[in-house]
Structures are given as C-alpha cells and as structure tokens.
C-alpha positions as CSV (number, residue, x, y, z in Angstrom):
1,X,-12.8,-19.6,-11.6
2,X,-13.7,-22.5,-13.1
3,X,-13.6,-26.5,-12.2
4,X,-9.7,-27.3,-11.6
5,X,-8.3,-23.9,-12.1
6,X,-6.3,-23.4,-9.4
7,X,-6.8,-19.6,-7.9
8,X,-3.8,-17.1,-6.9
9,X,-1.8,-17.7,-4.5
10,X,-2.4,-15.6,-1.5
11,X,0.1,-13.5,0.6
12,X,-0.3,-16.0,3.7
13,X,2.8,-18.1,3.2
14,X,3.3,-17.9,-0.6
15,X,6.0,-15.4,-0.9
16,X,8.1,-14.6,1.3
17,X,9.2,-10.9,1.3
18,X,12.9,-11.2,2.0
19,X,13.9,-14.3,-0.1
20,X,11.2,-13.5,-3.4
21,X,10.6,-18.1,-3.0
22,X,7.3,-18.4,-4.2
23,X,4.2,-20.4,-3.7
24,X,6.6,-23.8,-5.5
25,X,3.9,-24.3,-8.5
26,X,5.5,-24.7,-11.9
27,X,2.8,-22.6,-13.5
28,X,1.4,-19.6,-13.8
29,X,-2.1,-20.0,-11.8
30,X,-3.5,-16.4,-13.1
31,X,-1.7,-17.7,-17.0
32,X,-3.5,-20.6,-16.2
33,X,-7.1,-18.8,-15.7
34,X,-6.5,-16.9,-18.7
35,X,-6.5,-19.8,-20.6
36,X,-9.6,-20.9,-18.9
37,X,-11.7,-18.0,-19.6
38,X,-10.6,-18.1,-23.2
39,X,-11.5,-21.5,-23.5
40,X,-14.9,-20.8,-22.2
41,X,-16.0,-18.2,-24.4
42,X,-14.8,-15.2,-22.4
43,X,-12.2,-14.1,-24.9
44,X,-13.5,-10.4,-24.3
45,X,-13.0,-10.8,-20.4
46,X,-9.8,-12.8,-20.4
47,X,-7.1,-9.9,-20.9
48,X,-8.9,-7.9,-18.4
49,X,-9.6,-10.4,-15.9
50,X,-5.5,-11.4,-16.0
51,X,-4.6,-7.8,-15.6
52,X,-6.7,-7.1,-12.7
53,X,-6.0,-10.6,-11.0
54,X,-2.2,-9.7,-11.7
55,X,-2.8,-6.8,-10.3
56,X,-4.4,-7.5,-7.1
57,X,-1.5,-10.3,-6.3
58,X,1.0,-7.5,-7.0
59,X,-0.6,-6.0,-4.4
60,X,-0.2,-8.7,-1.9
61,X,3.4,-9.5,-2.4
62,X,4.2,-5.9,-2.3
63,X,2.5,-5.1,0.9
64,X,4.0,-8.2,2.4
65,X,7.2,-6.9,1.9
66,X,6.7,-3.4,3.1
67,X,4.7,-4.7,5.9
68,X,7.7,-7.1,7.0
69,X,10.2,-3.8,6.7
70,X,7.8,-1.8,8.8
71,X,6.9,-4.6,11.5
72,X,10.3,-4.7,13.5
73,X,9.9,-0.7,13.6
74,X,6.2,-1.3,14.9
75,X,4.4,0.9,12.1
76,X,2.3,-0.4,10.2
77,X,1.8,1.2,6.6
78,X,-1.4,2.7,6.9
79,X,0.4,4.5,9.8
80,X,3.8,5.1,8.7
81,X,1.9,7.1,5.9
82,X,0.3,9.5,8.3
83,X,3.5,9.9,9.5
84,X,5.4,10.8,7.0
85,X,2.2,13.4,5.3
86,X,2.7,15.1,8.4
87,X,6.9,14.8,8.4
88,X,6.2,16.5,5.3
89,X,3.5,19.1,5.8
90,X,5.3,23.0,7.0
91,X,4.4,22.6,10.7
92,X,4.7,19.2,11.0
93,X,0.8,18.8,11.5
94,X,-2.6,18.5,10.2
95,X,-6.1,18.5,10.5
96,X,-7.5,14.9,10.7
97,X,-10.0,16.0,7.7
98,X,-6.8,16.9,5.8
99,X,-4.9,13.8,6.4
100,X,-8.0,11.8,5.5
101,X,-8.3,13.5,2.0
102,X,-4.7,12.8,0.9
103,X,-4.4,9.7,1.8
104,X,-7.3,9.0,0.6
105,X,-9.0,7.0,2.9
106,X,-12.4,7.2,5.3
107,X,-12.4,9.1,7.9
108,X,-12.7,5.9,10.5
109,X,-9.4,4.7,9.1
110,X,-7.9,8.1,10.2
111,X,-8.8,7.8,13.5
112,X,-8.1,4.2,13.8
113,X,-4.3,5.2,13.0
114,X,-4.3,8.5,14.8
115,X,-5.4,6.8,17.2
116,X,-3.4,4.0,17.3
117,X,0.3,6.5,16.9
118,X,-0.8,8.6,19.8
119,X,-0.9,5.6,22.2
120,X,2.4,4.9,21.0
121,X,3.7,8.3,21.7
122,X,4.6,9.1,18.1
123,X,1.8,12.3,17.2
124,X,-0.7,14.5,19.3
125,X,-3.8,15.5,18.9
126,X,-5.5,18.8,19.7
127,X,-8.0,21.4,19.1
128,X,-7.5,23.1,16.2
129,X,-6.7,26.9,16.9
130,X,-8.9,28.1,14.2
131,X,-11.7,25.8,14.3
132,X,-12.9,24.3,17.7
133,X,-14.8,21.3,16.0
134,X,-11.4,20.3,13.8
135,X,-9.0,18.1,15.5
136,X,-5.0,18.9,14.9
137,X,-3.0,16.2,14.6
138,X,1.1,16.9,15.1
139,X,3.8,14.7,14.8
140,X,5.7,14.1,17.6
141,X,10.2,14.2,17.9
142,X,9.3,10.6,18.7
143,X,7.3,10.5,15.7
144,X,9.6,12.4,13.2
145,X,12.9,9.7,14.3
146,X,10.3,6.9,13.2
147,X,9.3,8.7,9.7
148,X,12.9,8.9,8.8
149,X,14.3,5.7,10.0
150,X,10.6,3.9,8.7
151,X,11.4,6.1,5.8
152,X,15.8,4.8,5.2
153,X,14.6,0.9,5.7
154,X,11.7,1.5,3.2
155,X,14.1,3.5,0.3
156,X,16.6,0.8,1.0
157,X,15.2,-2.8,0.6
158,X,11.7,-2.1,-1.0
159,X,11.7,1.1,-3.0
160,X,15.4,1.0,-4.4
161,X,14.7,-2.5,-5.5
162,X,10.9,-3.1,-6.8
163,X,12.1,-6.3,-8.6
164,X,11.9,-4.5,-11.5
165,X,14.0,-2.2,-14.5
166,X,13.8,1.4,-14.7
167,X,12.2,1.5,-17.8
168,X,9.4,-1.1,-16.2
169,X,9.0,0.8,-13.0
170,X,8.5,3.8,-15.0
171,X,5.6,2.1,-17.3
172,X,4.1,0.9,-14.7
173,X,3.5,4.1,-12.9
174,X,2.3,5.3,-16.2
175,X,-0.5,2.7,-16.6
176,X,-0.8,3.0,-12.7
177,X,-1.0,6.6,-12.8
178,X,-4.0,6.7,-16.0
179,X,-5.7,3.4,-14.5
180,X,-6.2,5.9,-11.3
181,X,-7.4,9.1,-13.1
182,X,-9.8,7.1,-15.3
183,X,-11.3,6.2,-12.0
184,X,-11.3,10.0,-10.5
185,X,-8.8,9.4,-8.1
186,X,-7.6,12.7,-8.6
C-alpha cells in the first residue's frame, strides 16, 4: 500500500464474531486503497486489487465467527470438516488419501487433524483391509455426537445468517463457485 493508506483490519480484535462491532474506523480502509491505486496510475489493478483484498478480509471475519462457534465444542474447522466428510461417507470412514483429496488439502494437514481427533477420542485409525499401506480413518459414536451438534450450532448462528440476502448469498456462490473453476479447483 502506499504512504498513509491505512491496510485492512485484521481478524485479531477487529470484529467481533457475535456482536458484527467493527474495527471503529469511519471509512472504508480497502475503499480507501482503491482510491489510492487509482490515483497512482494503477487504474487497471484497482478493481482487482479491492476484490481480492475484500475477499481475503471476508475470509477473516467469517472464519472468526465459525471458529468462535466451534471453540466451546473444541473442534476446530479444519477438523470439524474431517468429521463431518466422514459423518457423511456410507461407512462412516475413509482412507486418509481420500479425505485429503476432498478437502482439498496436503496430506500433512490430514494427519495433523487426524491426528489431533484421535487423541480426543473422536475417530480411529487403522489399516486399511484392502490395502496394508493405506491408513482408514473411522469416525467414532463420540465423533458422530460432535459432527451433528458442531453441525446444529454452525446451521444456526453462522450458516442461517451469513449477514447477507438470499439473492446475495446466491451470487456470491456463483462468482465463488467460477472464481474456483477458473483456478482448477475442480
């Protein structure tokens, strides 16, 4: 950014997930840097950087208030999503190479939350019957009474209510959903 533009907010402090009180400024910081970039000659750049800084701060006040749903439950979100792809896979488990490849993520983070919900109790992991250099990974009762309560606190004060319309939450997953294909996400 340049001299005296004042950068976004971050998630420490700035917004608090339950009340939506934001950082207190009486501006628009990524507005602000919009302007900025125009005014130095990076009209081509200014759209895209706003979007993608808007973006990226959605992403923090978003995750702050899923995060502050999931912490009194003692999931966090990468975890809670393991979960619930193996709440709903037909046996209620998975190999870790499977769960790695739908959510996405490398293979390290996998085991790091695997890892992390077995020592809590919540899946196990095993040999896979069909392949002795697989791991299984199985959700546990434990773990399934987690997924759906993680799952009811989640559906009631973050996804019912996105702090946004219908018709928004809709476009947004539109331009989400064709921002992510562009990029080969799937």
């Amino acid at each position: 950014m340049t001299a005296g533009t004042s950068a976004p907010a971050s998630s420490a402090g700035s917004v608090s997930p339950t009340s939506g009180v934001g950082s207190g400024l009486d501006f628009d910081p990524i507005a602000r840097a919009r302007q900025q970039w125009t005014e130095q000659g990076w009209v081509a750049a200014a759209d895209g950087m706003a979007a993608i800084t808007s973006l990226m701060r959605a992403h923090q006040i978003v995750l702050a208030r899923v995060e502050a749903t999931l912490k009194p439950l003692g999931v966090t979100f990468a975890r809670y999503e393991v979960l619930m792809l193996l709440w709903f896979s037909k046996r209620g488990s998975l190999p870790m190479k499977v769960i790695g490849s739908r959510l996405q993520v490398h293979p390290t983070s996998v085991t790091n939350a695997v890892d992390r919900l077995e020592d809590a109790g919540l899946v196990t992991r095993s040999t896979h019957p069909d392949d002795r250099r697989a791991m299984l990974v199985a959700l546990t009762p434990t773990g399934r009474e987690l997924a759906e309560r993680a799952t009811r606190a989640l559906n009631t004060e973050v996804f019912e209510r996105p702090d946004l319309g219908t018709e928004d939450v809709r476009s947004l997953v539109d331009v989400l959903t064709r921002l992510r294909r562009s990029a080969g996400d799937f």
